[in-house]
C-alpha positions as a LaTeX table, in Angstrom:
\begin{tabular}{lrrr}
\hline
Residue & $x$ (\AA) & $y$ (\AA) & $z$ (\AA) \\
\hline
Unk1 & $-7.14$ & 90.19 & $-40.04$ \\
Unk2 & $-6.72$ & 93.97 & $-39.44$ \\
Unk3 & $-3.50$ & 94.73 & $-40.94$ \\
Unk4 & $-2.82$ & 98.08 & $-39.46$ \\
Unk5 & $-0.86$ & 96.61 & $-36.74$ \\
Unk6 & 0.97 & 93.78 & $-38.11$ \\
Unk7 & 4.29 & 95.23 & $-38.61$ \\
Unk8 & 6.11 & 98.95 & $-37.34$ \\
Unk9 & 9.14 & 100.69 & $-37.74$ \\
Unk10 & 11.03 & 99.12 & $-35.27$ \\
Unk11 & 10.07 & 95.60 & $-36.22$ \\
Unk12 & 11.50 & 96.58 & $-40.21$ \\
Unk13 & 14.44 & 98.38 & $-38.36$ \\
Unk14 & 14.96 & 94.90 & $-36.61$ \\
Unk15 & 14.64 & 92.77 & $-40.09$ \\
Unk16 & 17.23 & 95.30 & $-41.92$ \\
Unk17 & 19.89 & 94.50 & $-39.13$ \\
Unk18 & 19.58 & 90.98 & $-40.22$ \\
Unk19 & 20.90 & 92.05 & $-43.61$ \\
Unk20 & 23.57 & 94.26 & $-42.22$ \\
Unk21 & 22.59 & 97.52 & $-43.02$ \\
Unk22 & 22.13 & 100.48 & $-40.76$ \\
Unk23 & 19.42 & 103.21 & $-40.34$ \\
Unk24 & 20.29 & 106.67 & $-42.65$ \\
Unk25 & 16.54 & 108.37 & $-41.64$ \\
Unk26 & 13.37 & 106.66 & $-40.48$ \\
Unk27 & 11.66 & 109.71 & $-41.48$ \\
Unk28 & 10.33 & 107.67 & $-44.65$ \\
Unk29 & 9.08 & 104.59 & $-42.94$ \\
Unk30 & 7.18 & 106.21 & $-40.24$ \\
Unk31 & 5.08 & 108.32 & $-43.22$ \\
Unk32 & 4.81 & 104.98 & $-45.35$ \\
Unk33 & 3.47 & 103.88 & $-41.91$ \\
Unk34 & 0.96 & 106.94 & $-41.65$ \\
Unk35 & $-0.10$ & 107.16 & $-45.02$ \\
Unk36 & $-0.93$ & 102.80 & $-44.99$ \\
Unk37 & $-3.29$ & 103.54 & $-42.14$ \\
Unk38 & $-6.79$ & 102.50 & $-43.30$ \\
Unk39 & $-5.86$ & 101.18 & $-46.60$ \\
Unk40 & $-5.85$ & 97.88 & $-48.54$ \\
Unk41 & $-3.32$ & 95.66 & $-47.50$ \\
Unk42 & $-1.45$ & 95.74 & $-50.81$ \\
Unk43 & $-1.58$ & 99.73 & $-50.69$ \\
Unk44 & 0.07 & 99.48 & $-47.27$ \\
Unk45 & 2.96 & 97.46 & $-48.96$ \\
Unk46 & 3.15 & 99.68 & $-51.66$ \\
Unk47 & 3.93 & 103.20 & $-49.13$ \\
Unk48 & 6.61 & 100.49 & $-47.71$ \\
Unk49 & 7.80 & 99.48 & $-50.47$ \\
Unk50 & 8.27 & 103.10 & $-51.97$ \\
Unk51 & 10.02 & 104.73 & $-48.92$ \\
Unk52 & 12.42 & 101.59 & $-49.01$ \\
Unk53 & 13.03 & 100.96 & $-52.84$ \\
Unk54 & 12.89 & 104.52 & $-53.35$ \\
Unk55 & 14.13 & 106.40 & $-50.75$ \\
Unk56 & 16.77 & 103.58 & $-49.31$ \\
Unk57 & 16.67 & 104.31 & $-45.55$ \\
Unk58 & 19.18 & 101.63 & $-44.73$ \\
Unk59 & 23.01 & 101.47 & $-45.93$ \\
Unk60 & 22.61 & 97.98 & $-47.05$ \\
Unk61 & 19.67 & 95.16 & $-47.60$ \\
Unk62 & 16.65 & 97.93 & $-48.70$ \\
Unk63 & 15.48 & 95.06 & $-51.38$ \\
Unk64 & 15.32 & 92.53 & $-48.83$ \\
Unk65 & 13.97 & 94.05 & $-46.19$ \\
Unk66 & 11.34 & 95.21 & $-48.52$ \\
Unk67 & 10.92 & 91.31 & $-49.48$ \\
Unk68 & 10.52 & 90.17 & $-46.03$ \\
Unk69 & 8.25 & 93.00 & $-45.24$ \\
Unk70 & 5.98 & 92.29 & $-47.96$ \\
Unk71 & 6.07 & 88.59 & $-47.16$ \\
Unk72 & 5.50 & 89.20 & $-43.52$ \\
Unk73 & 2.47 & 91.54 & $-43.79$ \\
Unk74 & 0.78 & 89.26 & $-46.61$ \\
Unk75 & 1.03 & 85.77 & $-44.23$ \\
Unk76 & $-0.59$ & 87.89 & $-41.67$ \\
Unk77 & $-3.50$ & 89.14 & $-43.91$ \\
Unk78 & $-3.48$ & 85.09 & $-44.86$ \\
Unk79 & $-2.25$ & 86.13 & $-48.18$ \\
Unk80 & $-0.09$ & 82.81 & $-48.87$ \\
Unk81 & 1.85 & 83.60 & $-52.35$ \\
Unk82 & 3.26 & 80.40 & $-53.92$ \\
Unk83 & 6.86 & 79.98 & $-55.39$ \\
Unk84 & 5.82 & 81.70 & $-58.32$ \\
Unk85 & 4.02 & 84.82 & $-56.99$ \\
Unk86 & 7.34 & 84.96 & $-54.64$ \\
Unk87 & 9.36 & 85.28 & $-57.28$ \\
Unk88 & 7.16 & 87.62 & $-59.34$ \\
Unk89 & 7.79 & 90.01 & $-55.93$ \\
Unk90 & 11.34 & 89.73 & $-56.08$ \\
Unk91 & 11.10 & 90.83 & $-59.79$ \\
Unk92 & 8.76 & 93.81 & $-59.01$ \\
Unk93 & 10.68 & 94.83 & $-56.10$ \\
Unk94 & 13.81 & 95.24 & $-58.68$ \\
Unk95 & 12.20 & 97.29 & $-61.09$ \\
Unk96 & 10.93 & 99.11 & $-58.75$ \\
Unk97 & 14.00 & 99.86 & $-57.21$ \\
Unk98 & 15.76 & 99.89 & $-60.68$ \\
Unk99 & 13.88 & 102.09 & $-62.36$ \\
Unk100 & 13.02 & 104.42 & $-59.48$ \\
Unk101 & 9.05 & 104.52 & $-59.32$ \\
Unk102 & 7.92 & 106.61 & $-57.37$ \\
Unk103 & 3.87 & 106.42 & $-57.99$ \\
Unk104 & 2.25 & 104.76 & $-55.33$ \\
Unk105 & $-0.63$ & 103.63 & $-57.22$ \\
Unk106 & 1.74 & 102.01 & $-59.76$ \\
Unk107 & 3.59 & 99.90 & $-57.13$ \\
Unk108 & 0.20 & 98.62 & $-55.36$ \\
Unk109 & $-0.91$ & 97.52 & $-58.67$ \\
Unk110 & 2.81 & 95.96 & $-58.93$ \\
Unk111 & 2.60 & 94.51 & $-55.80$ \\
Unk112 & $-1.22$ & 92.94 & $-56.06$ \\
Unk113 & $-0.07$ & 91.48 & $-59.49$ \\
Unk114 & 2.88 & 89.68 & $-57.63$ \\
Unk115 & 1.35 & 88.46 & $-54.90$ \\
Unk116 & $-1.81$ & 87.51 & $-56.34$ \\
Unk117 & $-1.23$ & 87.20 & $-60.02$ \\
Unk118 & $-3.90$ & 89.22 & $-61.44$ \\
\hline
\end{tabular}
């Protein structure tokens, strides 16, 4: 599946208000969005990832809605992680976000590793 399309700013505005939080700047997102364009879907999750780890656009839930955007564009690349790989994401997504990393090429390689294991 083509996933340049699967998921936009207002759809990861709309999973964030399930968690509570409000939108500081969407400035981030939308060039997480731009710079994903014609990449690999786990390079796609990685811009996400950064601008929301990193640069916490929301008030409240950034680590979650970075889970459930992860999760969301791998089902729709029919990327299926198990329990396990689900759980490795919620680990990478807190380092991430604990230790501030900011390289992009660092988190894909995070984020592949999660979801796929290798």
């Amino acid at each position: 599946m083509n996933s340049e399309y699967i998921i936009d700013k207002d759809h990861i505005r709309a999973i964030n208000d399930r968690y509570g939080g409000s939108l500081r700047s969407d400035a981030e997102i939308e060039t997480a969005l731009m710079m994903g364009k014609g990449k690999s879907t786990f390079k796609k999750i990685a811009h996400l990832w950064k601008a929301i780890l990193v640069g916490h656009p929301f008030t409240d839930g950034n680590k979650r809605t970075a889970l459930i955007v992860a999760l969301t564009i791998l089902e729709k690349c029919e990327i299926e992680p198990d329990d396990v790989a689900k759980e490795r994401i919620v680990s990478e997504i807190t380092k991430i976000a604990k230790e501030n990393i900011i390289d992009v090429n660092k988190i894909e390689r995070l984020v592949r590793y999660a979801a796929k294991g290798d």
